[in-house]
DRENGUVEX-215950 format. One record per residue (C-alpha): residue in one letter; x, y, z. Coordinates in steps of 0.05 Angstrom, whole numbers, padded with zeros to 5 digits, always signed. Layout:
<nodes>
AXYZ/...
</nodes>
This chain:
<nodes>
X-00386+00057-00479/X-00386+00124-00440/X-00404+00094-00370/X-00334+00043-00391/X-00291+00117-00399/X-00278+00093-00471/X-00242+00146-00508/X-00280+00175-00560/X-00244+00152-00624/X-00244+00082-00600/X-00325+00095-00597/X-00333+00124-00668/X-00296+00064-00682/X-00332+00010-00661/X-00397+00042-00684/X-00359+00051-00756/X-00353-00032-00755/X-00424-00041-00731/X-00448+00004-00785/X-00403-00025-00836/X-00354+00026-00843/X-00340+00109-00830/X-00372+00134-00885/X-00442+00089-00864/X-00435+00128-00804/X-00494+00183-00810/X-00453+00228-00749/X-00385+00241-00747/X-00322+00242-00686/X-00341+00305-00668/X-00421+00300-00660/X-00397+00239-00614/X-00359+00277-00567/X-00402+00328-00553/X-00454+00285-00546/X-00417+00251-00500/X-00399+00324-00465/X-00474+00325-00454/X-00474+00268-00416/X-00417+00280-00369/X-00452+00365-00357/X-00518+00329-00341/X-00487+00296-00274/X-00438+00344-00266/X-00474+00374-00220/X-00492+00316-00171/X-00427+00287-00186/X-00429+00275-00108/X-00499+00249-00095/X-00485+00201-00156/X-00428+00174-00111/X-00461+00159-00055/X-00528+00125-00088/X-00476+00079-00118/X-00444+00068-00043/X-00520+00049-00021/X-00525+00013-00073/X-00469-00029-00068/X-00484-00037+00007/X-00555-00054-00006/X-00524-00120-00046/X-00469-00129+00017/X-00480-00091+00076/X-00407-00114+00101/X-00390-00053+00046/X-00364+00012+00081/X-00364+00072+00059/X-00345+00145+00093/X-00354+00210+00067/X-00328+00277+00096/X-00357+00343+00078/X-00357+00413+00117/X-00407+00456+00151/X-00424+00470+00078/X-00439+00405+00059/X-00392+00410+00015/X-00340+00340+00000/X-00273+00340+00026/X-00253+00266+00028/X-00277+00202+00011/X-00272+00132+00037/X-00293+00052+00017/X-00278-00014+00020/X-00311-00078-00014/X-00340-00132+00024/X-00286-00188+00001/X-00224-00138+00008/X-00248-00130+00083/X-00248-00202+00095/X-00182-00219+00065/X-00148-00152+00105/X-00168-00197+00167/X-00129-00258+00136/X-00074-00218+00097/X-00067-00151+00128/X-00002-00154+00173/X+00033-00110+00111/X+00006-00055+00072/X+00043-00002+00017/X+00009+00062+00020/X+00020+00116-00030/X-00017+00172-00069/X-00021+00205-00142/X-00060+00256-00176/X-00087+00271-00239/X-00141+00218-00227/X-00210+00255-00224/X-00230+00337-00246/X-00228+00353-00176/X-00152+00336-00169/X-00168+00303-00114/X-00107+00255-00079/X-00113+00181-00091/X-00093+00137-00037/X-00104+00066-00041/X-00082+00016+00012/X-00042-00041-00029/X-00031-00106+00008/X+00002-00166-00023/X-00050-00235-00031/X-00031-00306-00018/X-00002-00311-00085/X+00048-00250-00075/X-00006-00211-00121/X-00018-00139-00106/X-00089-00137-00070/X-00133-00079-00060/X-00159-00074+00015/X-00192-00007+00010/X-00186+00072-00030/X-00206+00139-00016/X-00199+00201-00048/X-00175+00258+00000/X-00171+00327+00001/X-00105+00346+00018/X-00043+00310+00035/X-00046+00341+00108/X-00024+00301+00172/X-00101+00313+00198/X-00133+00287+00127/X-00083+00232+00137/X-00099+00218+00212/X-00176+00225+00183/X-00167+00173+00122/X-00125+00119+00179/X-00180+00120+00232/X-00235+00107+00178/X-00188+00048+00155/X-00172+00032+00222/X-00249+00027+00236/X-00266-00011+00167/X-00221-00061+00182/X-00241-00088+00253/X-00200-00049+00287/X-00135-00092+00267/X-00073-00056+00250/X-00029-00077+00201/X+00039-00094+00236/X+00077-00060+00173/X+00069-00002+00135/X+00112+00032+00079/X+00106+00093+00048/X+00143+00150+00012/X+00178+00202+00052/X+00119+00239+00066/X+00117+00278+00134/X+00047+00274+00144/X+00045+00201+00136/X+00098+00192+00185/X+00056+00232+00238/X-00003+00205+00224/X+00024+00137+00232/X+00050+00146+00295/X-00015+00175+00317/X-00069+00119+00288/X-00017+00055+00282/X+00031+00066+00336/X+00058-00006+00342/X+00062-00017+00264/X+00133-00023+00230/X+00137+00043+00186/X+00199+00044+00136/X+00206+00089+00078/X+00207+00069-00004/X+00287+00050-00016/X+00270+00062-00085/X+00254+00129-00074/X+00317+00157-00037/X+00360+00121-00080/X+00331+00160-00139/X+00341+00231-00102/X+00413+00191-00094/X+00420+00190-00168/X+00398+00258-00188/X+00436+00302-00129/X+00503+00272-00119/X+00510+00247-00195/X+00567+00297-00199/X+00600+00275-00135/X+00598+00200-00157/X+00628+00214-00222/X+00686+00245-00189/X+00700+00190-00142/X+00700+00130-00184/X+00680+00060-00148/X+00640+00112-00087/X+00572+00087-00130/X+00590+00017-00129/X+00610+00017-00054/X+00543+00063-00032/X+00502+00006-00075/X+00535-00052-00024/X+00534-00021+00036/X+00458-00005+00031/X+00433-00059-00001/X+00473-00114+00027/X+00493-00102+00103/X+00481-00161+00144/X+00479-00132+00203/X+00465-00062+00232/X+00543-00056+00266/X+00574-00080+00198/X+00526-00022+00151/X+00548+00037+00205/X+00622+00009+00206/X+00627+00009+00128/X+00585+00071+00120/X+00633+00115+00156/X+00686+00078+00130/X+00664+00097+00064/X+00660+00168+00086/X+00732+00171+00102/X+00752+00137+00050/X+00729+00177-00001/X+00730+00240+00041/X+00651+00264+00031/X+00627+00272+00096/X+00620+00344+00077/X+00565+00328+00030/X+00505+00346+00066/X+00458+00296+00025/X+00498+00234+00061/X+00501+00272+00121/X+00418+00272+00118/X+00419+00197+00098/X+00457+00178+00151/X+00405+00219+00198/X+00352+00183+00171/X+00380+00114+00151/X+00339+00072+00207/X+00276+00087+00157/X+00296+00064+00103/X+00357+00014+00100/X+00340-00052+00093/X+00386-00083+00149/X+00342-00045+00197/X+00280-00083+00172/X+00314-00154+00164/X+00262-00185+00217/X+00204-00154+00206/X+00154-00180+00157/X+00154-00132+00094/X+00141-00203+00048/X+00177-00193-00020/X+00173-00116-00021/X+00222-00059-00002/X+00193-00007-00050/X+00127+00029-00057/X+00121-00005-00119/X+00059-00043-00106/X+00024+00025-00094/X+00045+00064-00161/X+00028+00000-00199/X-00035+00000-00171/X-00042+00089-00186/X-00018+00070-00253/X-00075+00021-00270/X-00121+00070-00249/X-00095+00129-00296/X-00103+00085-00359/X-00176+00080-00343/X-00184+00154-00321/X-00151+00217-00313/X-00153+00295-00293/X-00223+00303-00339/X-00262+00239-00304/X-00315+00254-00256/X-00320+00215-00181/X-00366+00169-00202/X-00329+00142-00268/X-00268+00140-00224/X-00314+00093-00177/X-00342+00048-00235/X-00262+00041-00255/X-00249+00023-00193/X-00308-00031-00194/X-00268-00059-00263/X-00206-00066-00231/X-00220-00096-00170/X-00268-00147-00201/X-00211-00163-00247/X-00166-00170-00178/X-00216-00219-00153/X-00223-00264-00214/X-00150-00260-00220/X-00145-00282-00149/X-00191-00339-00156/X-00163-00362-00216/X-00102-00369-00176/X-00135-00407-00115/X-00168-00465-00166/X-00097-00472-00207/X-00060-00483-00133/X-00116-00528-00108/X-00133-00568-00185/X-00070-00564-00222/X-00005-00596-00213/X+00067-00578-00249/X+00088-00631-00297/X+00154-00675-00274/X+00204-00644-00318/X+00190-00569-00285/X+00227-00595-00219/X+00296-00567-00220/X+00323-00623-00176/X+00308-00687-00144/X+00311-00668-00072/X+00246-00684-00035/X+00248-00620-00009/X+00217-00589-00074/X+00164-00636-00080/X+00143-00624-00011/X+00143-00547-00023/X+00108-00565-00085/X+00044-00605-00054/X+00043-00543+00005/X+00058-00475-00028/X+00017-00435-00075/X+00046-00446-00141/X+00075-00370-00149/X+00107-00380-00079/X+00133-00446-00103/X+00171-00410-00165/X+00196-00366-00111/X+00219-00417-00072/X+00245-00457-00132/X+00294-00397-00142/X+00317-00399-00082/X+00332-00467-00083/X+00365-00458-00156/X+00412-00404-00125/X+00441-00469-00075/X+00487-00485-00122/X+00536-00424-00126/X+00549-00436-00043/X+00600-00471-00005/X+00588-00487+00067/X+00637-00498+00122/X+00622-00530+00189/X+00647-00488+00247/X+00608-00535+00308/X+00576-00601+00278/X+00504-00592+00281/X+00509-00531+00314/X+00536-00476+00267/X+00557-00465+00198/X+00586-00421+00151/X+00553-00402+00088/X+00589-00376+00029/X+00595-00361-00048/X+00641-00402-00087/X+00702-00373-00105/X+00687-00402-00180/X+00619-00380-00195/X+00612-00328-00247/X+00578-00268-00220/X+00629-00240-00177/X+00603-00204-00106/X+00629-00133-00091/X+00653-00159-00025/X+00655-00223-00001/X+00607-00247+00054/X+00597-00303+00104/X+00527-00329+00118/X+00521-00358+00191/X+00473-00404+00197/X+00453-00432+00272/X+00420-00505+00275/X+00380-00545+00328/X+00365-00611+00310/X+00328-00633+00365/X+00277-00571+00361/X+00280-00574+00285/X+00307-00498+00290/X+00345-00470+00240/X+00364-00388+00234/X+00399-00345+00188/X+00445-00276+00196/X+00407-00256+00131/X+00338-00261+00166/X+00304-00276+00102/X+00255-00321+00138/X+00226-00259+00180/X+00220-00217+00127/X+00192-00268+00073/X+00166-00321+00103/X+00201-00367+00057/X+00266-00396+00074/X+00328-00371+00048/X+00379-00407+00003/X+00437-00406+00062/X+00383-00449+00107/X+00368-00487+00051/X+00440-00516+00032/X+00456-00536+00105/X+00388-00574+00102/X+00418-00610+00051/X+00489-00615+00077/X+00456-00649+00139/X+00405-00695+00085/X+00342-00678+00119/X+00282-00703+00073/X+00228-00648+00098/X+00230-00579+00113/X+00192-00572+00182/X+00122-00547+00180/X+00135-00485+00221/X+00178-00450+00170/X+00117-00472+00119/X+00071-00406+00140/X-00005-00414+00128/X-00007-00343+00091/X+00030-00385+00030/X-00005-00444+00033/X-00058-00480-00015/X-00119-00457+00031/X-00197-00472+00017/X-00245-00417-00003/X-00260-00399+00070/X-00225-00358+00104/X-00201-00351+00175/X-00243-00311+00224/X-00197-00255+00256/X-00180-00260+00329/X-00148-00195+00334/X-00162-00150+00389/X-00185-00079+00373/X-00133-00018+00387/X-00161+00045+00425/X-00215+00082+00389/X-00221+00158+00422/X-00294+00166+00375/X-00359+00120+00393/X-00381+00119+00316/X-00312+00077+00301/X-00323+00040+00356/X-00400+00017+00324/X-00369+00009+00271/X-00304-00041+00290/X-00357-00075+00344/X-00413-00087+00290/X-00359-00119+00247/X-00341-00170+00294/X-00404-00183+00318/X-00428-00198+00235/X-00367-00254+00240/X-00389-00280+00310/X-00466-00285+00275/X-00445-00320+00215/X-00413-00372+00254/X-00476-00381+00304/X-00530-00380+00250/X-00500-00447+00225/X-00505-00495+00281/X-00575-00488+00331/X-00530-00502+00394/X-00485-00442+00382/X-00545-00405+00363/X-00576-00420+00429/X-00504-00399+00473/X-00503-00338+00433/X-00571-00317+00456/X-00555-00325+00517/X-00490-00290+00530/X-00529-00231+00497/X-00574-00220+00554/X-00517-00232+00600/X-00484-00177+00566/X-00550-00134+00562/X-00556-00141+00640/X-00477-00125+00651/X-00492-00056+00611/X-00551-00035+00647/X-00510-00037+00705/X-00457+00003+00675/X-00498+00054+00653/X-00528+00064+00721/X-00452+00080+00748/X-00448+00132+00687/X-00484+00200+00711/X-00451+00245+00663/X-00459+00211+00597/X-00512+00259+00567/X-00466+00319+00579/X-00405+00281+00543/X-00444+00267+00480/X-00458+00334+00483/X-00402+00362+00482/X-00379+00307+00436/X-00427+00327+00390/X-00404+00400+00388/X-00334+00388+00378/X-00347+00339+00316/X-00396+00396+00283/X-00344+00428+00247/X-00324+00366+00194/X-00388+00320+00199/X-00370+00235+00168/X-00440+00206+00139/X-00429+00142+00118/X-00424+00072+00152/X-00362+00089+00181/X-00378+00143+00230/X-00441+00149+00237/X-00485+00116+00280/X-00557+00080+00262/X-00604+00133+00298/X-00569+00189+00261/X-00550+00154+00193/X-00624+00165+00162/X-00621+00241+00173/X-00546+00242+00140/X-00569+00209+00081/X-00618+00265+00057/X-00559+00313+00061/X-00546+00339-00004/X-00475+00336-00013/X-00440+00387-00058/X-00375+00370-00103/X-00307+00392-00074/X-00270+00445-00098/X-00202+00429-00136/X-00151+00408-00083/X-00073+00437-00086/X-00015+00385-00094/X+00041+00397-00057/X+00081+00399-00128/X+00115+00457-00165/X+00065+00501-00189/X+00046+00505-00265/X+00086+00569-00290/X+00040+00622-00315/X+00056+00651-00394/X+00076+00718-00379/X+00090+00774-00434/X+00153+00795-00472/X+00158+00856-00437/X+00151+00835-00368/X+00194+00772-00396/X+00249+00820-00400/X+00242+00849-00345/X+00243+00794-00293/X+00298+00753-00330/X+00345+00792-00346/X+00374+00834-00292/X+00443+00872-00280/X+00485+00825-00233/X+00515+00910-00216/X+00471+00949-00200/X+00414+00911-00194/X+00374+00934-00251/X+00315+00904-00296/X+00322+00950-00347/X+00397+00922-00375/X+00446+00875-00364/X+00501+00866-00331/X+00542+00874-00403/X+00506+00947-00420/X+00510+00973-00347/X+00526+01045-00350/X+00546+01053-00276/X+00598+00993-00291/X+00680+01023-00288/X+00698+00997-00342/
</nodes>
């Protein structure tokens, strides 16, 4: 019950039923703990070495397991890096978006937890890979990206959000440079809330009117035409908090992102659901390696969830009377969408009935609108244009809900009907929603620049395990393979031959990477990984979060001292009240 991080009156509980009740019990709750305090001091002190056995372990069973650890010329830990075998295969299939956000309080070292939080076929949150870091740092961040970078095949995720972290945003631009990076809305809308409270109270309806503008520009002209409208309007453009939105507002208002693919997310919420289901399992007392066997829990729970999901889409069917309407359509999304995308897109279809449309060029162009009669009144009225080619079975929307979901959006979805077309073309059905088979697609992506030859082992030995499962199955394949190997064997002696100073840039290679030496799969390559492994790794030393530091108890008389000081003369020793050099 220890090695589950079961708290210990839960324990003296359990054993209390076994036994048939407390006072059967011949030890009581406080024998348990500290027996249990025992436990936890006897690995305290390989907390580390603990950590990686279980890494080896877990590779032993699935050598496409990664794992990187970081320590320092002392051998001591800094950061930590892994990613299961099945959350590396379905980054390849399901990786183009990622949320990416840390917490503390998760292990005694106070250690930064950053997991990478993708979202599965079913709109689930998945788990792709974790580490626990050292600092939130733009290096340790440029550190934990290339190791993810690496783990991954080399394939970048085409968009990334995060909170407003500085050294995300560098390291971004440094290790993802063509990825999509927008900030959590969530987040600067709550900094909104608790710095210009006062100045929304005194300009009733400003609230209201920020809320629209952000959230429901349709176009990037329209939210910087209202936005300074707003400004004069309500005559804040002396308020340096808008002023600094408006600086920033291409990284995090939604109308910038309307075409690119950040599927039914705008928040980091994914992430700090994900840091929140860690903390009920551990917490600031936990060593590394309960943290890792919580992690284990979870993500095995992720999986069977996941798979769960996959036999229900494939096996199970949803009874007549759960169709909202009659229209083919539905039926069709039905038999090709994953039943939680199919509620999604039954929604969407639901939310047809509160629009009008109007045809401005017949089956050409047409104008999408609420009713003037539905009951949930807009904050300013809107007109949807929606562009149609019949011929090329083409159909787009201002709203762009299509390049951001991958789902169609209602406006589409009510001229489709308007025009009474039975089927929604396959194109705007995308494979990442559909019923698929267990198997999963091999990835064709090609690898971004790698400036260090241990990630480039380590991307090239990934792709190279896909190319080998593939040949091992059929003996004709088999046979090719073999021999496009010696062609390539051939091709590299030759290269090597035009190479004359390669033993002088590992050299100097190796001396600039002495400082901050990676063992693990990652980094480190074969010759060298046996003589890492017999390292013995020391535990890290508590990191420092960038939050407001704990205040220290201080005593009365110093108390008085510091807080109370003469606004006069400057004094500690009175105030302002009993100041003697005060004319009265």
């Amino acid at each position: 019950m220890k090695q589950c991080n079961i708290p210990t009156r839960k324990i003296v509980a359990v054993l209390a039923y076994i036994r048939g009740g407390m006072d059967k019990l011949p030890y009581n709750k406080r024998k348990v703990s500290n027996y249990g305090t025992s436990i936890s001091r006897e690995m305290e002190n390989t907390d580390v070495m603990e950590v990686q056995q279980f890494f080896q372990k877990k590779q032993a069973e699935s050598p496409v397991f990664c794992y990187s650890i970081e320590v320092d010329a002392k051998n001591k830990v800094r950061s930590v890096f892994w990613s299961d075998a099945r959350s590396r295969l379905m980054y390849q299939e399901y990786g183009d978006c990622i949320s990416f956000d840390t917490t503390f309080l998760t292990n005694k070292y106070n250690l930064p937890f950053a997991p990478f939080v993708g979202v599965s076929p079913h709109a689930k949150t998945y788990l792709f890979a974790c580490a626990l870091i050292v600092n939130e740092s733009a290096n340790t961040f440029k550190w934990l990206f290339q190791q993810f970078l690496a783990a991954m095949g080399g394939k970048a995720p085409r968009s990334i959000i995060t909170d407003q972290d500085k050294g995300m945003e560098n390291a971004i631009k440094d290790v993802f440079p063509q990825a999509t990076h927008r900030t959590c809305l969530f987040h600067v809308k709550k900094k909104v809330e608790e710095k210009m409270g006062r100045v929304f109270q005194l300009n009733e309806g400003l609230y209201e009117e920020f809320q629209d503008i952000v959230d429901h520009s349709l176009t990037e002209k329209e939210f910087e035409t209202l936005w300074q409208q707003m400004i004069d309007d309500y005559k804040v453009g002396e308020v340096k908090f808008f002023q600094d939105m408006w600086a920033a507002r291409k990284r995090f208002v939604p109308v910038y992102f309307k075409t690119k693919f950040f599927p039914f997310i705008q928040t980091t919420a994914r992430s700090e659901g994900t840091n929140a289901l860690f903390k009920k399992g551990v917490g600031p007392q936990f060593s590394m390696t309960s943290f890792l066997r919580e992690y284990q829990r979870i993500l095995d729970n992720i999986h069977a969830n996941e798979d769960e999901l996959d036999h229900n889409a494939l096996h199970k069917k949803v009874s007549s009377r759960s169709f909202s309407t009659n229209y083919y359509i539905e039926r069709q999304a039905h038999s090709l969408y994953n039943i939680s995308i199919f509620r999604k897109f039954q929604f969407i279809l639901n939310d047809v009935t509160r629009l009008q449309i109007r045809e401005e060029e017949k089956m050409k162009l047409y104008t999408v609108y609420q009713a003037k009669n539905y009951h949930k009144k807009e904050h300013r009225a809107r007109l949807y244009l929606v562009q149609v080619d019949t011929d090329r079975e083409e159909y787009s929307c201002i709203c762009c809900k299509f390049e951001k979901d991958g789902i169609l959006c209602s406006h589409i979805l009510k001229v489709i009907l308007h025009l009474e077309i039975n089927e929604i073309p396959e194109k705007y059905i995308i494979d990442r929603w559909r019923k698929r088979s267990k198997k999963m697609k091999r990835s064709k992506a090609v690898p971004m620049h790698l400036d260090n030859d241990s990630l480039r082992y380590n991307v090239i030995g990934f792709r190279l395990m896909q190319v080998g499962i593939a040949a091992s199955k059929n003996q004709k394949k088999f046979e090719y393979l073999l021999t496009l190997m010696d062609m390539v064997d051939e091709h590299f002696d030759a290269m090597d031959k035009e190479e004359e100073d390669v033993a002088g840039h590992d050299a100097q290679t190796k001396e600039c990477n002495s400082t901050h030496l990676t063992i693990g799969t990652l980094s480190t390559m074969p010759d060298s990984m046996g003589k890492n492994s017999t390292i013995e790794l020391l535990n890290p030393d508590k990191a420092h979060t960038k939050g407001r530091p704990r205040m220290m108890k201080i005593p009365e008389r110093i108390r008085a001292k510091r807080f109370y000081k003469c606004g006069h003369c400057n004094e500690h020793d009175h105030t302002i009240k009993k100041c003697p050099n005060l004319d009265k």
